[in-house]
Structures are given as structure tokens and as C-alpha cells.
N, C-alpha and C positions, 0 to 999 in steps of 0.2 A: 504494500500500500504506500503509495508516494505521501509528500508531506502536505499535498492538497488534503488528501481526501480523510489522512487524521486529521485535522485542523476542523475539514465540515462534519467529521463523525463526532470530535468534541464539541463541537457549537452545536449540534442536534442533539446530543446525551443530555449540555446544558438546559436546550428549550423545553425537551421532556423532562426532566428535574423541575422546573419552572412552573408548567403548564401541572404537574404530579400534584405541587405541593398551591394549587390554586392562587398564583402569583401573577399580575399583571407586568407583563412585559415592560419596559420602559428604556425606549431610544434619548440616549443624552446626546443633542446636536452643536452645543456650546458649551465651554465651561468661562469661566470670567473672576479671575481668582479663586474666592474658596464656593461660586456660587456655581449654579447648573442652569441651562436653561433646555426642555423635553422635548421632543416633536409635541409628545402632545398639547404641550403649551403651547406651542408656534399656533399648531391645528386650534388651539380653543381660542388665541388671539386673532386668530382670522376670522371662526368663525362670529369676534364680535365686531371687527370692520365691516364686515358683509352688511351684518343688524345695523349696525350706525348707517352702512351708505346706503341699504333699503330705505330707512328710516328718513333720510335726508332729503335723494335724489327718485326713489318710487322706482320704479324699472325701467330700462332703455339703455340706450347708449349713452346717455350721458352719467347713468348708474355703473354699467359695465367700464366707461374710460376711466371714473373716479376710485372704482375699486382696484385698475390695475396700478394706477398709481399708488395708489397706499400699500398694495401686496408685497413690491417692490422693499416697503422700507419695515416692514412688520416686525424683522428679522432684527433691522438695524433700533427701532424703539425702546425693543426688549431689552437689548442689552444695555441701550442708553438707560434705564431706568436701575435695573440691575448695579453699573457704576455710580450713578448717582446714590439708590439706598449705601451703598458702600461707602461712598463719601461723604454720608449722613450719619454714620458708625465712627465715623474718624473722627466726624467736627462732633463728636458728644450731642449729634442730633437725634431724639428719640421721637418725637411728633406723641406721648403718651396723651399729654393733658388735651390737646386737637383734638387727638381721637374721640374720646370720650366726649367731648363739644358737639363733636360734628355730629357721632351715635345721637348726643339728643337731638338735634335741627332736627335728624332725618325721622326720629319718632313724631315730634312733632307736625313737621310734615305732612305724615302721613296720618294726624292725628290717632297715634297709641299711646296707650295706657305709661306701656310699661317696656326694660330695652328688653325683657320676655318677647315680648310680643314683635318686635326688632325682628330677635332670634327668629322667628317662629316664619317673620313674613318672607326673612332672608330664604330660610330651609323650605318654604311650601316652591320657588323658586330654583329648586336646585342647587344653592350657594351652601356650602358649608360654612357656619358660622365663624368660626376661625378665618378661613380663607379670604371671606367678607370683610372680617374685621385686618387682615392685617393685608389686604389689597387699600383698603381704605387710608391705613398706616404708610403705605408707599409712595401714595400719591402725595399723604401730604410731607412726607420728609423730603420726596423728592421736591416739591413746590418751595421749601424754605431754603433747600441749598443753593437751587437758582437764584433766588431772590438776593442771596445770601452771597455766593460766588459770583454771581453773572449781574444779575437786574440790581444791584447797587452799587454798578458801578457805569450803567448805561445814562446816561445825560440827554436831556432836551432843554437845547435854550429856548429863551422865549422868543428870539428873532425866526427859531426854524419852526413855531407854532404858527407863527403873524406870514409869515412867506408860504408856507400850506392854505393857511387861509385866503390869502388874496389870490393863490393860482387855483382855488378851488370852485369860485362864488355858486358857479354854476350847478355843483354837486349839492352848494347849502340852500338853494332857493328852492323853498316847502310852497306849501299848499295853507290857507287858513284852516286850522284845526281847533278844537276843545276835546281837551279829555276828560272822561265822566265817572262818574260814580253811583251806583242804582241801589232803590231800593224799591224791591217788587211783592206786592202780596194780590199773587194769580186770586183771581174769581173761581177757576174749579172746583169741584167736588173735593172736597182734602180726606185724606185717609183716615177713617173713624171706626173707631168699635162698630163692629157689623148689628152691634145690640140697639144703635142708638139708631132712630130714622132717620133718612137723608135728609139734608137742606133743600129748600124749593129756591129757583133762582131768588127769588126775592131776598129770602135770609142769607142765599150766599156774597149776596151782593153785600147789604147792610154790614154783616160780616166783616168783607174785606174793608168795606171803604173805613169803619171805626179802626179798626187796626190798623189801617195806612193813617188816618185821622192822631191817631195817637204816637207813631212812629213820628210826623213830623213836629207834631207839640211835643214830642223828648228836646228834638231837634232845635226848635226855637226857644227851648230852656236852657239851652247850653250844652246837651248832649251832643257827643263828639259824632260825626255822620257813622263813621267808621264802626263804630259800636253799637248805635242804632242797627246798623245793617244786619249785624251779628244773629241780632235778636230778632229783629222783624221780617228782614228779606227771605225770598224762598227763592230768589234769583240766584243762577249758578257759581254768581263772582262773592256770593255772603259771606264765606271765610277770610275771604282776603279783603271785605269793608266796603264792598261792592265797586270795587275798582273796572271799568270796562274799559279802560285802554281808550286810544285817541282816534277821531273821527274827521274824518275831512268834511267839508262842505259837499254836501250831492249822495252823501253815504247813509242818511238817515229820513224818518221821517219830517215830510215837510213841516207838518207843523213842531213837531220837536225840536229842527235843525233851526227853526225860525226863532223859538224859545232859548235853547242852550247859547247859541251864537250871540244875541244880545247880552247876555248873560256874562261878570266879573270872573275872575276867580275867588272860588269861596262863596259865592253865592249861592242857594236851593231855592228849588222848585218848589209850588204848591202841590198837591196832590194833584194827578195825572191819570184821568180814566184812557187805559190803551185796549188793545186787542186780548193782551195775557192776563190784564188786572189793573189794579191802580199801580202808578209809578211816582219815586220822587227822586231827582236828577240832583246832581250836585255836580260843578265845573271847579274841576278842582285845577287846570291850566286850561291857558286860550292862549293860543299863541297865532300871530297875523304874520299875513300872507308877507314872500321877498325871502331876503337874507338874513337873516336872525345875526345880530351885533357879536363880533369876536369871542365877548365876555360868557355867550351865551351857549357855545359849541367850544370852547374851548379844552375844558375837561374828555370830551371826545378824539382831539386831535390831539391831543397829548398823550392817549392811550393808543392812538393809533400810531404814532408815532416810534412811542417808547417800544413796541411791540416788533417794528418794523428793523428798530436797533437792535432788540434780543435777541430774535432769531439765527442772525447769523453769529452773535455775539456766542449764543449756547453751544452753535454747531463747533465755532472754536473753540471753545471750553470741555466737551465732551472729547474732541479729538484727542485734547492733551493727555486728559483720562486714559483713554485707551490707549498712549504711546507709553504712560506708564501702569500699564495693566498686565497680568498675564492673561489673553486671548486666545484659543485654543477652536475654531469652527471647526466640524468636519467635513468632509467634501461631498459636496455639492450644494452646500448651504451660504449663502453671498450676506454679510456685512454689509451696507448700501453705506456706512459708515466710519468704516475704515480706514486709518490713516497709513499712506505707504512709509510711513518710519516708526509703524509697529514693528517690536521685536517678540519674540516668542519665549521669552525666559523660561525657566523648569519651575514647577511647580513645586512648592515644599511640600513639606510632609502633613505641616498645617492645614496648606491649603486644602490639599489632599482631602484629611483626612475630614473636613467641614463637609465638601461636596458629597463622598458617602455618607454623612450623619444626615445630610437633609436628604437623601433618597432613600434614608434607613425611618425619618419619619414619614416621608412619603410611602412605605410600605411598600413599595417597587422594588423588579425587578431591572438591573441595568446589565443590558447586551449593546458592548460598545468597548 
């Protein structure tokens, strides 16, 4: 037997030991110091480009050009975040106390109880709760060493705001707008004990309009719109204080558009019999038509700006990373990030032996 065919008789005794002892195979395609990155990980980070550029672009070719684009660098992401967690480990960045922040936003959010109930919405989705919480953990240590390495040290003067803005006008000239804020209590049937008898239009009516009646007398006592809305509206924006976002001229009912548009900011509506129920309106901005004053888009072009400086700022900042990394791909697998004055140092024993400890908690097997 030549020295092929021992080699494929050990690597098949291997995968039958594997497959024996009910062991999930696991391909390591990179290593990155003492870190690993899986196909399957590659395949599960694809699989969430896809969901994002379904999500974004809907189907077609302008889905399929977007996605090849991003396939391209999927490889190259991974390990940029990878380097960064690691240079989140060196600067004594841990993101512990964010985490816990951010677990509650997102309970909130989603108005829960409890981070049980976190736990529960993550796992009814497939996420392992661990996995959730310390994807979540990555994103944001990797956000603070940018910020932290890179984005404080990127600059915008205020001549290169004022010069964007004068070669832009055209970009800033809007439309007359007001944005609103509702508070709606629908005329329908409302959901009742089956025990009690319907309401006949008449009571539904009376119904509604006293308790729109009463929503605005909170209102003109001093009660905050936002809160009002909390309690009274059964419009879909109620959580958020009935916020409806901004409205161009020609986009609403006439006589509403006739109403709101005369209308201050911070000024409400009387009650408002419509098609879905009574309504009460509140302009919480109006902004007229042209080029809205420097002072006024500024914060905008300074974000776009500074954003415009990181990008390329990051991409040098990572390279350096990776020149002082030990990088390890296997063949056939492309870096899109890569710098040609990477070296390939030897891996210590350390590093080593980090990268079997996390595929020993990953409970894998690695053929590689």
C-alpha cells in the first residue's frame, strides 16, 4: 500500500471514529492567533448576508449584484472582527457593563418582562443564548476599539462641512413638510367579554368621541402629548407617543394637510372625526420648503463626513493588524483583506493550544 492510500485509510478510520462516537465534523478554514474561524461559520455568515440583502434589495438583479459583492468580503469581515475582539483583550476592553445595557434596551424593546424572557425569545429563534449574548459582546468591543484606535483620531474641520454644503444645495432642497404625532380612538367594535352585549353604532360613537374628549382635556392641562398617547391611542405609533414621521405636502388628506400645515410646532388639534375614528394631531416640526440654513443639516454632514474619513482610515488600521498577526487560511479560501507584507510566523504553543480549547467547547470535531 503506497503512502496515499495509508494517509486516506487513516483519515477514513478517523471519520468512522467521528461519525461512531456521534461527533459533528468541523472544517477549520482560518486560524488568527489563538482564534479559529469554521466553514460553518463562513456558511452561517453568508447565510445572514443573503437575509440582510433579501431584506434590503427584495429579488432581482440588483439583489443578486449586491450579494456578490458582499460574498466577496465575508471571509475578509470575519477575521477583521476576530482581530479586533483581540485587540479588545489587549487594551483591557471587556464591553461587560454595555452588554448588560444593551440586554435591557432590547427587553425593553421588545417590551419583556424579564432578561428570562430575552433568553426565551432569543432560543424560540434558534440562537443559543450564550452565543447571542456574546455575538452581542463582539460587536460592541469591537465598536469601542474603533472608536478608540481609529475614529479619535479622524478630524473634520469646519471649512470641509461649509464646502460640502455649498457644493451640495441641490441635494438639500426638501419639499414643505410637518411631522406628526396621532392620537387615534377607532369607532369599531372593541374587543369585549363575549358576556356583555354589543354596542349599537350610536354608543360606539359616544364612546369614542368622550374618550378622545378626555385625551385632549389631559392634553390642554398640561399633559405631555406623548403620554397621553400611551394611554389613549389604539393607533399603531402608541408606544412610541404616536410619532408618524414627516409628511410632505400632497401626501395627506386634504382637509388634514390644510389643518396640520397652518399649524406651529407644538401646537394640537381639536378632536378630529376621520374614516378610522376620532383623531388628535400634534406638529411636532414644520419645516419650509428650499435649503434648510447650514446650522440646520449640519450634524448630518459631519456624520457623513467623518464616516467617509473612517472607512479607509479602518481599512489601514486592520491591515496593520494582520501584518502583525499570525494568519494561517487554507487553500482555497481568499482574504479580500490581506496585506502583501503579511508574514506567516509559527504558532506557539499558546496559541495553539487556545484554538483546540474553543473547538473542545464547541464540542466538535476538527478534520484539518
Amino acid at each position: 500500500m503506497n503512502r496515499s492510500a495509508i494517509l486516506l485509510a487513516g483519515a477514513c478510520m478517523v471519520c468512522a471514529a467521528a461519525f461512531a462516537a456521534d461527533t459533528v465534523i468541523e472544517e477549520i478554514i482560518v486560524r488568527i492567533n489563538g482564534a479559529i474561524i469554521t466553514r460553518s461559520e463562513l456558511i452561517k455568515s453568508r447565510e445572514q448576508t443573503i437575509q440582510e440583502v433579501k431584506e434590503k434589495f427584495g429579488a432581482g438583479a440588483a439583489a443578486e449584484e449586491e450579494q456578490k459583492k458582499r460574498d466577496k468580503d465575508i471571509l475578509r469581515d470575519m477575521i477583521d472582527q476576530q482581530l479586533l475582539v483581540q485587540k479588545a483583550q489587549d487594551l483591557g476592553i471587556t464591553g461587560d457593563t454595555e452588554v448588560i445595557k444593551r440586554l435591557d434596551e432590547i427587553r425593553k424593546s421588545m417590551h419583556l418582562d424579564s432578561m428570562e424572557d430575552v433568553q426565551k425569545s432569543a432560543e424560540a429563534q434558534g440562537v443559543p443564548y450564550e452565543d447571542f449574548k456574546q455575538n452581542l459582546k463582539n460587536q460592541i468591543v469591537t465598536q469601542q476599539v474603533i472608536q478608540r484606535e481609529v475614529g479619535s483620531h479622524v478630524l473634520v474641520k469646519a471649512e470641509e462641512v461649509k464646502q460640502f454644503y455649498d457644493e451640495h444645495q441641490k441635494e438639500f432642497t426638501r419639499a414643505e413638510t410637518v411631522r406628526l404625532s396621532e392620537i387615534l380612538v377607532p369607532t369599531q367594535q372593541p374587543s369585549v367579554d363575549k358576556s356583555s352585549p354589543p354596542l349599537s353604532d350610536a354608543q360606539r360613537l359616544e364612546a369614542a368621541q368622550k374618550k378622545a374628549d378626555e385625551a385632549l382635556a389631559a392634553i390642554r392641562k398640561g399633559e405631555a402629548f406623548e403620554e397621553v398617547a400611551k394611554k389613549y391611542s389604539a393607533g399603531p405609533s402608541a408606544a412610541q407617543g404616536g410619532d408618524l414621521g414627516e409628511f410632505k405636502r400632497g401626501t395627506m388628506a386634504k382637509e388634514l394637510e390644510d389643518r396640520t400645515f397652518a399649524m406651529k410646532p407644538g401646537e394640537v388639534t381639536d378632536v378630529i372625526r376621520t374614516k378610522q375614528g376620532f383623531v388628535i394631531l400634534k406638529v411636532t416640526e414644520h419645516l419650509p420648503a428650499g435649503v434648510p440654513p447650514l446650522q440646520a443639516v449640519q450634524p448630518n454632514i459631519y456624520e457623513a463626513l467623518y464616516y467617509e474619513k473612517l472607512q479607509p482610515a479602518l481599512r489601514e488600521y486592520l491591515t496593520k493588524l494582520r501584518e502583525q498577526a499570525y494568519i494561517d487560511i487554507k487553500p482555497g479560501f481568499v482574504d479580500s483583506g490581506a496585506s502583501p507584507n503579511q508574514t506567516a510566523p509559527v504558532m506557539t504553543t499558546a496559541e495553539a493550544a487556545g484554538a483546540k480549547a474553543k473547538l473542545k467547547k464547541k464540542k466538535k470535531f476538527v478534520l484539518f
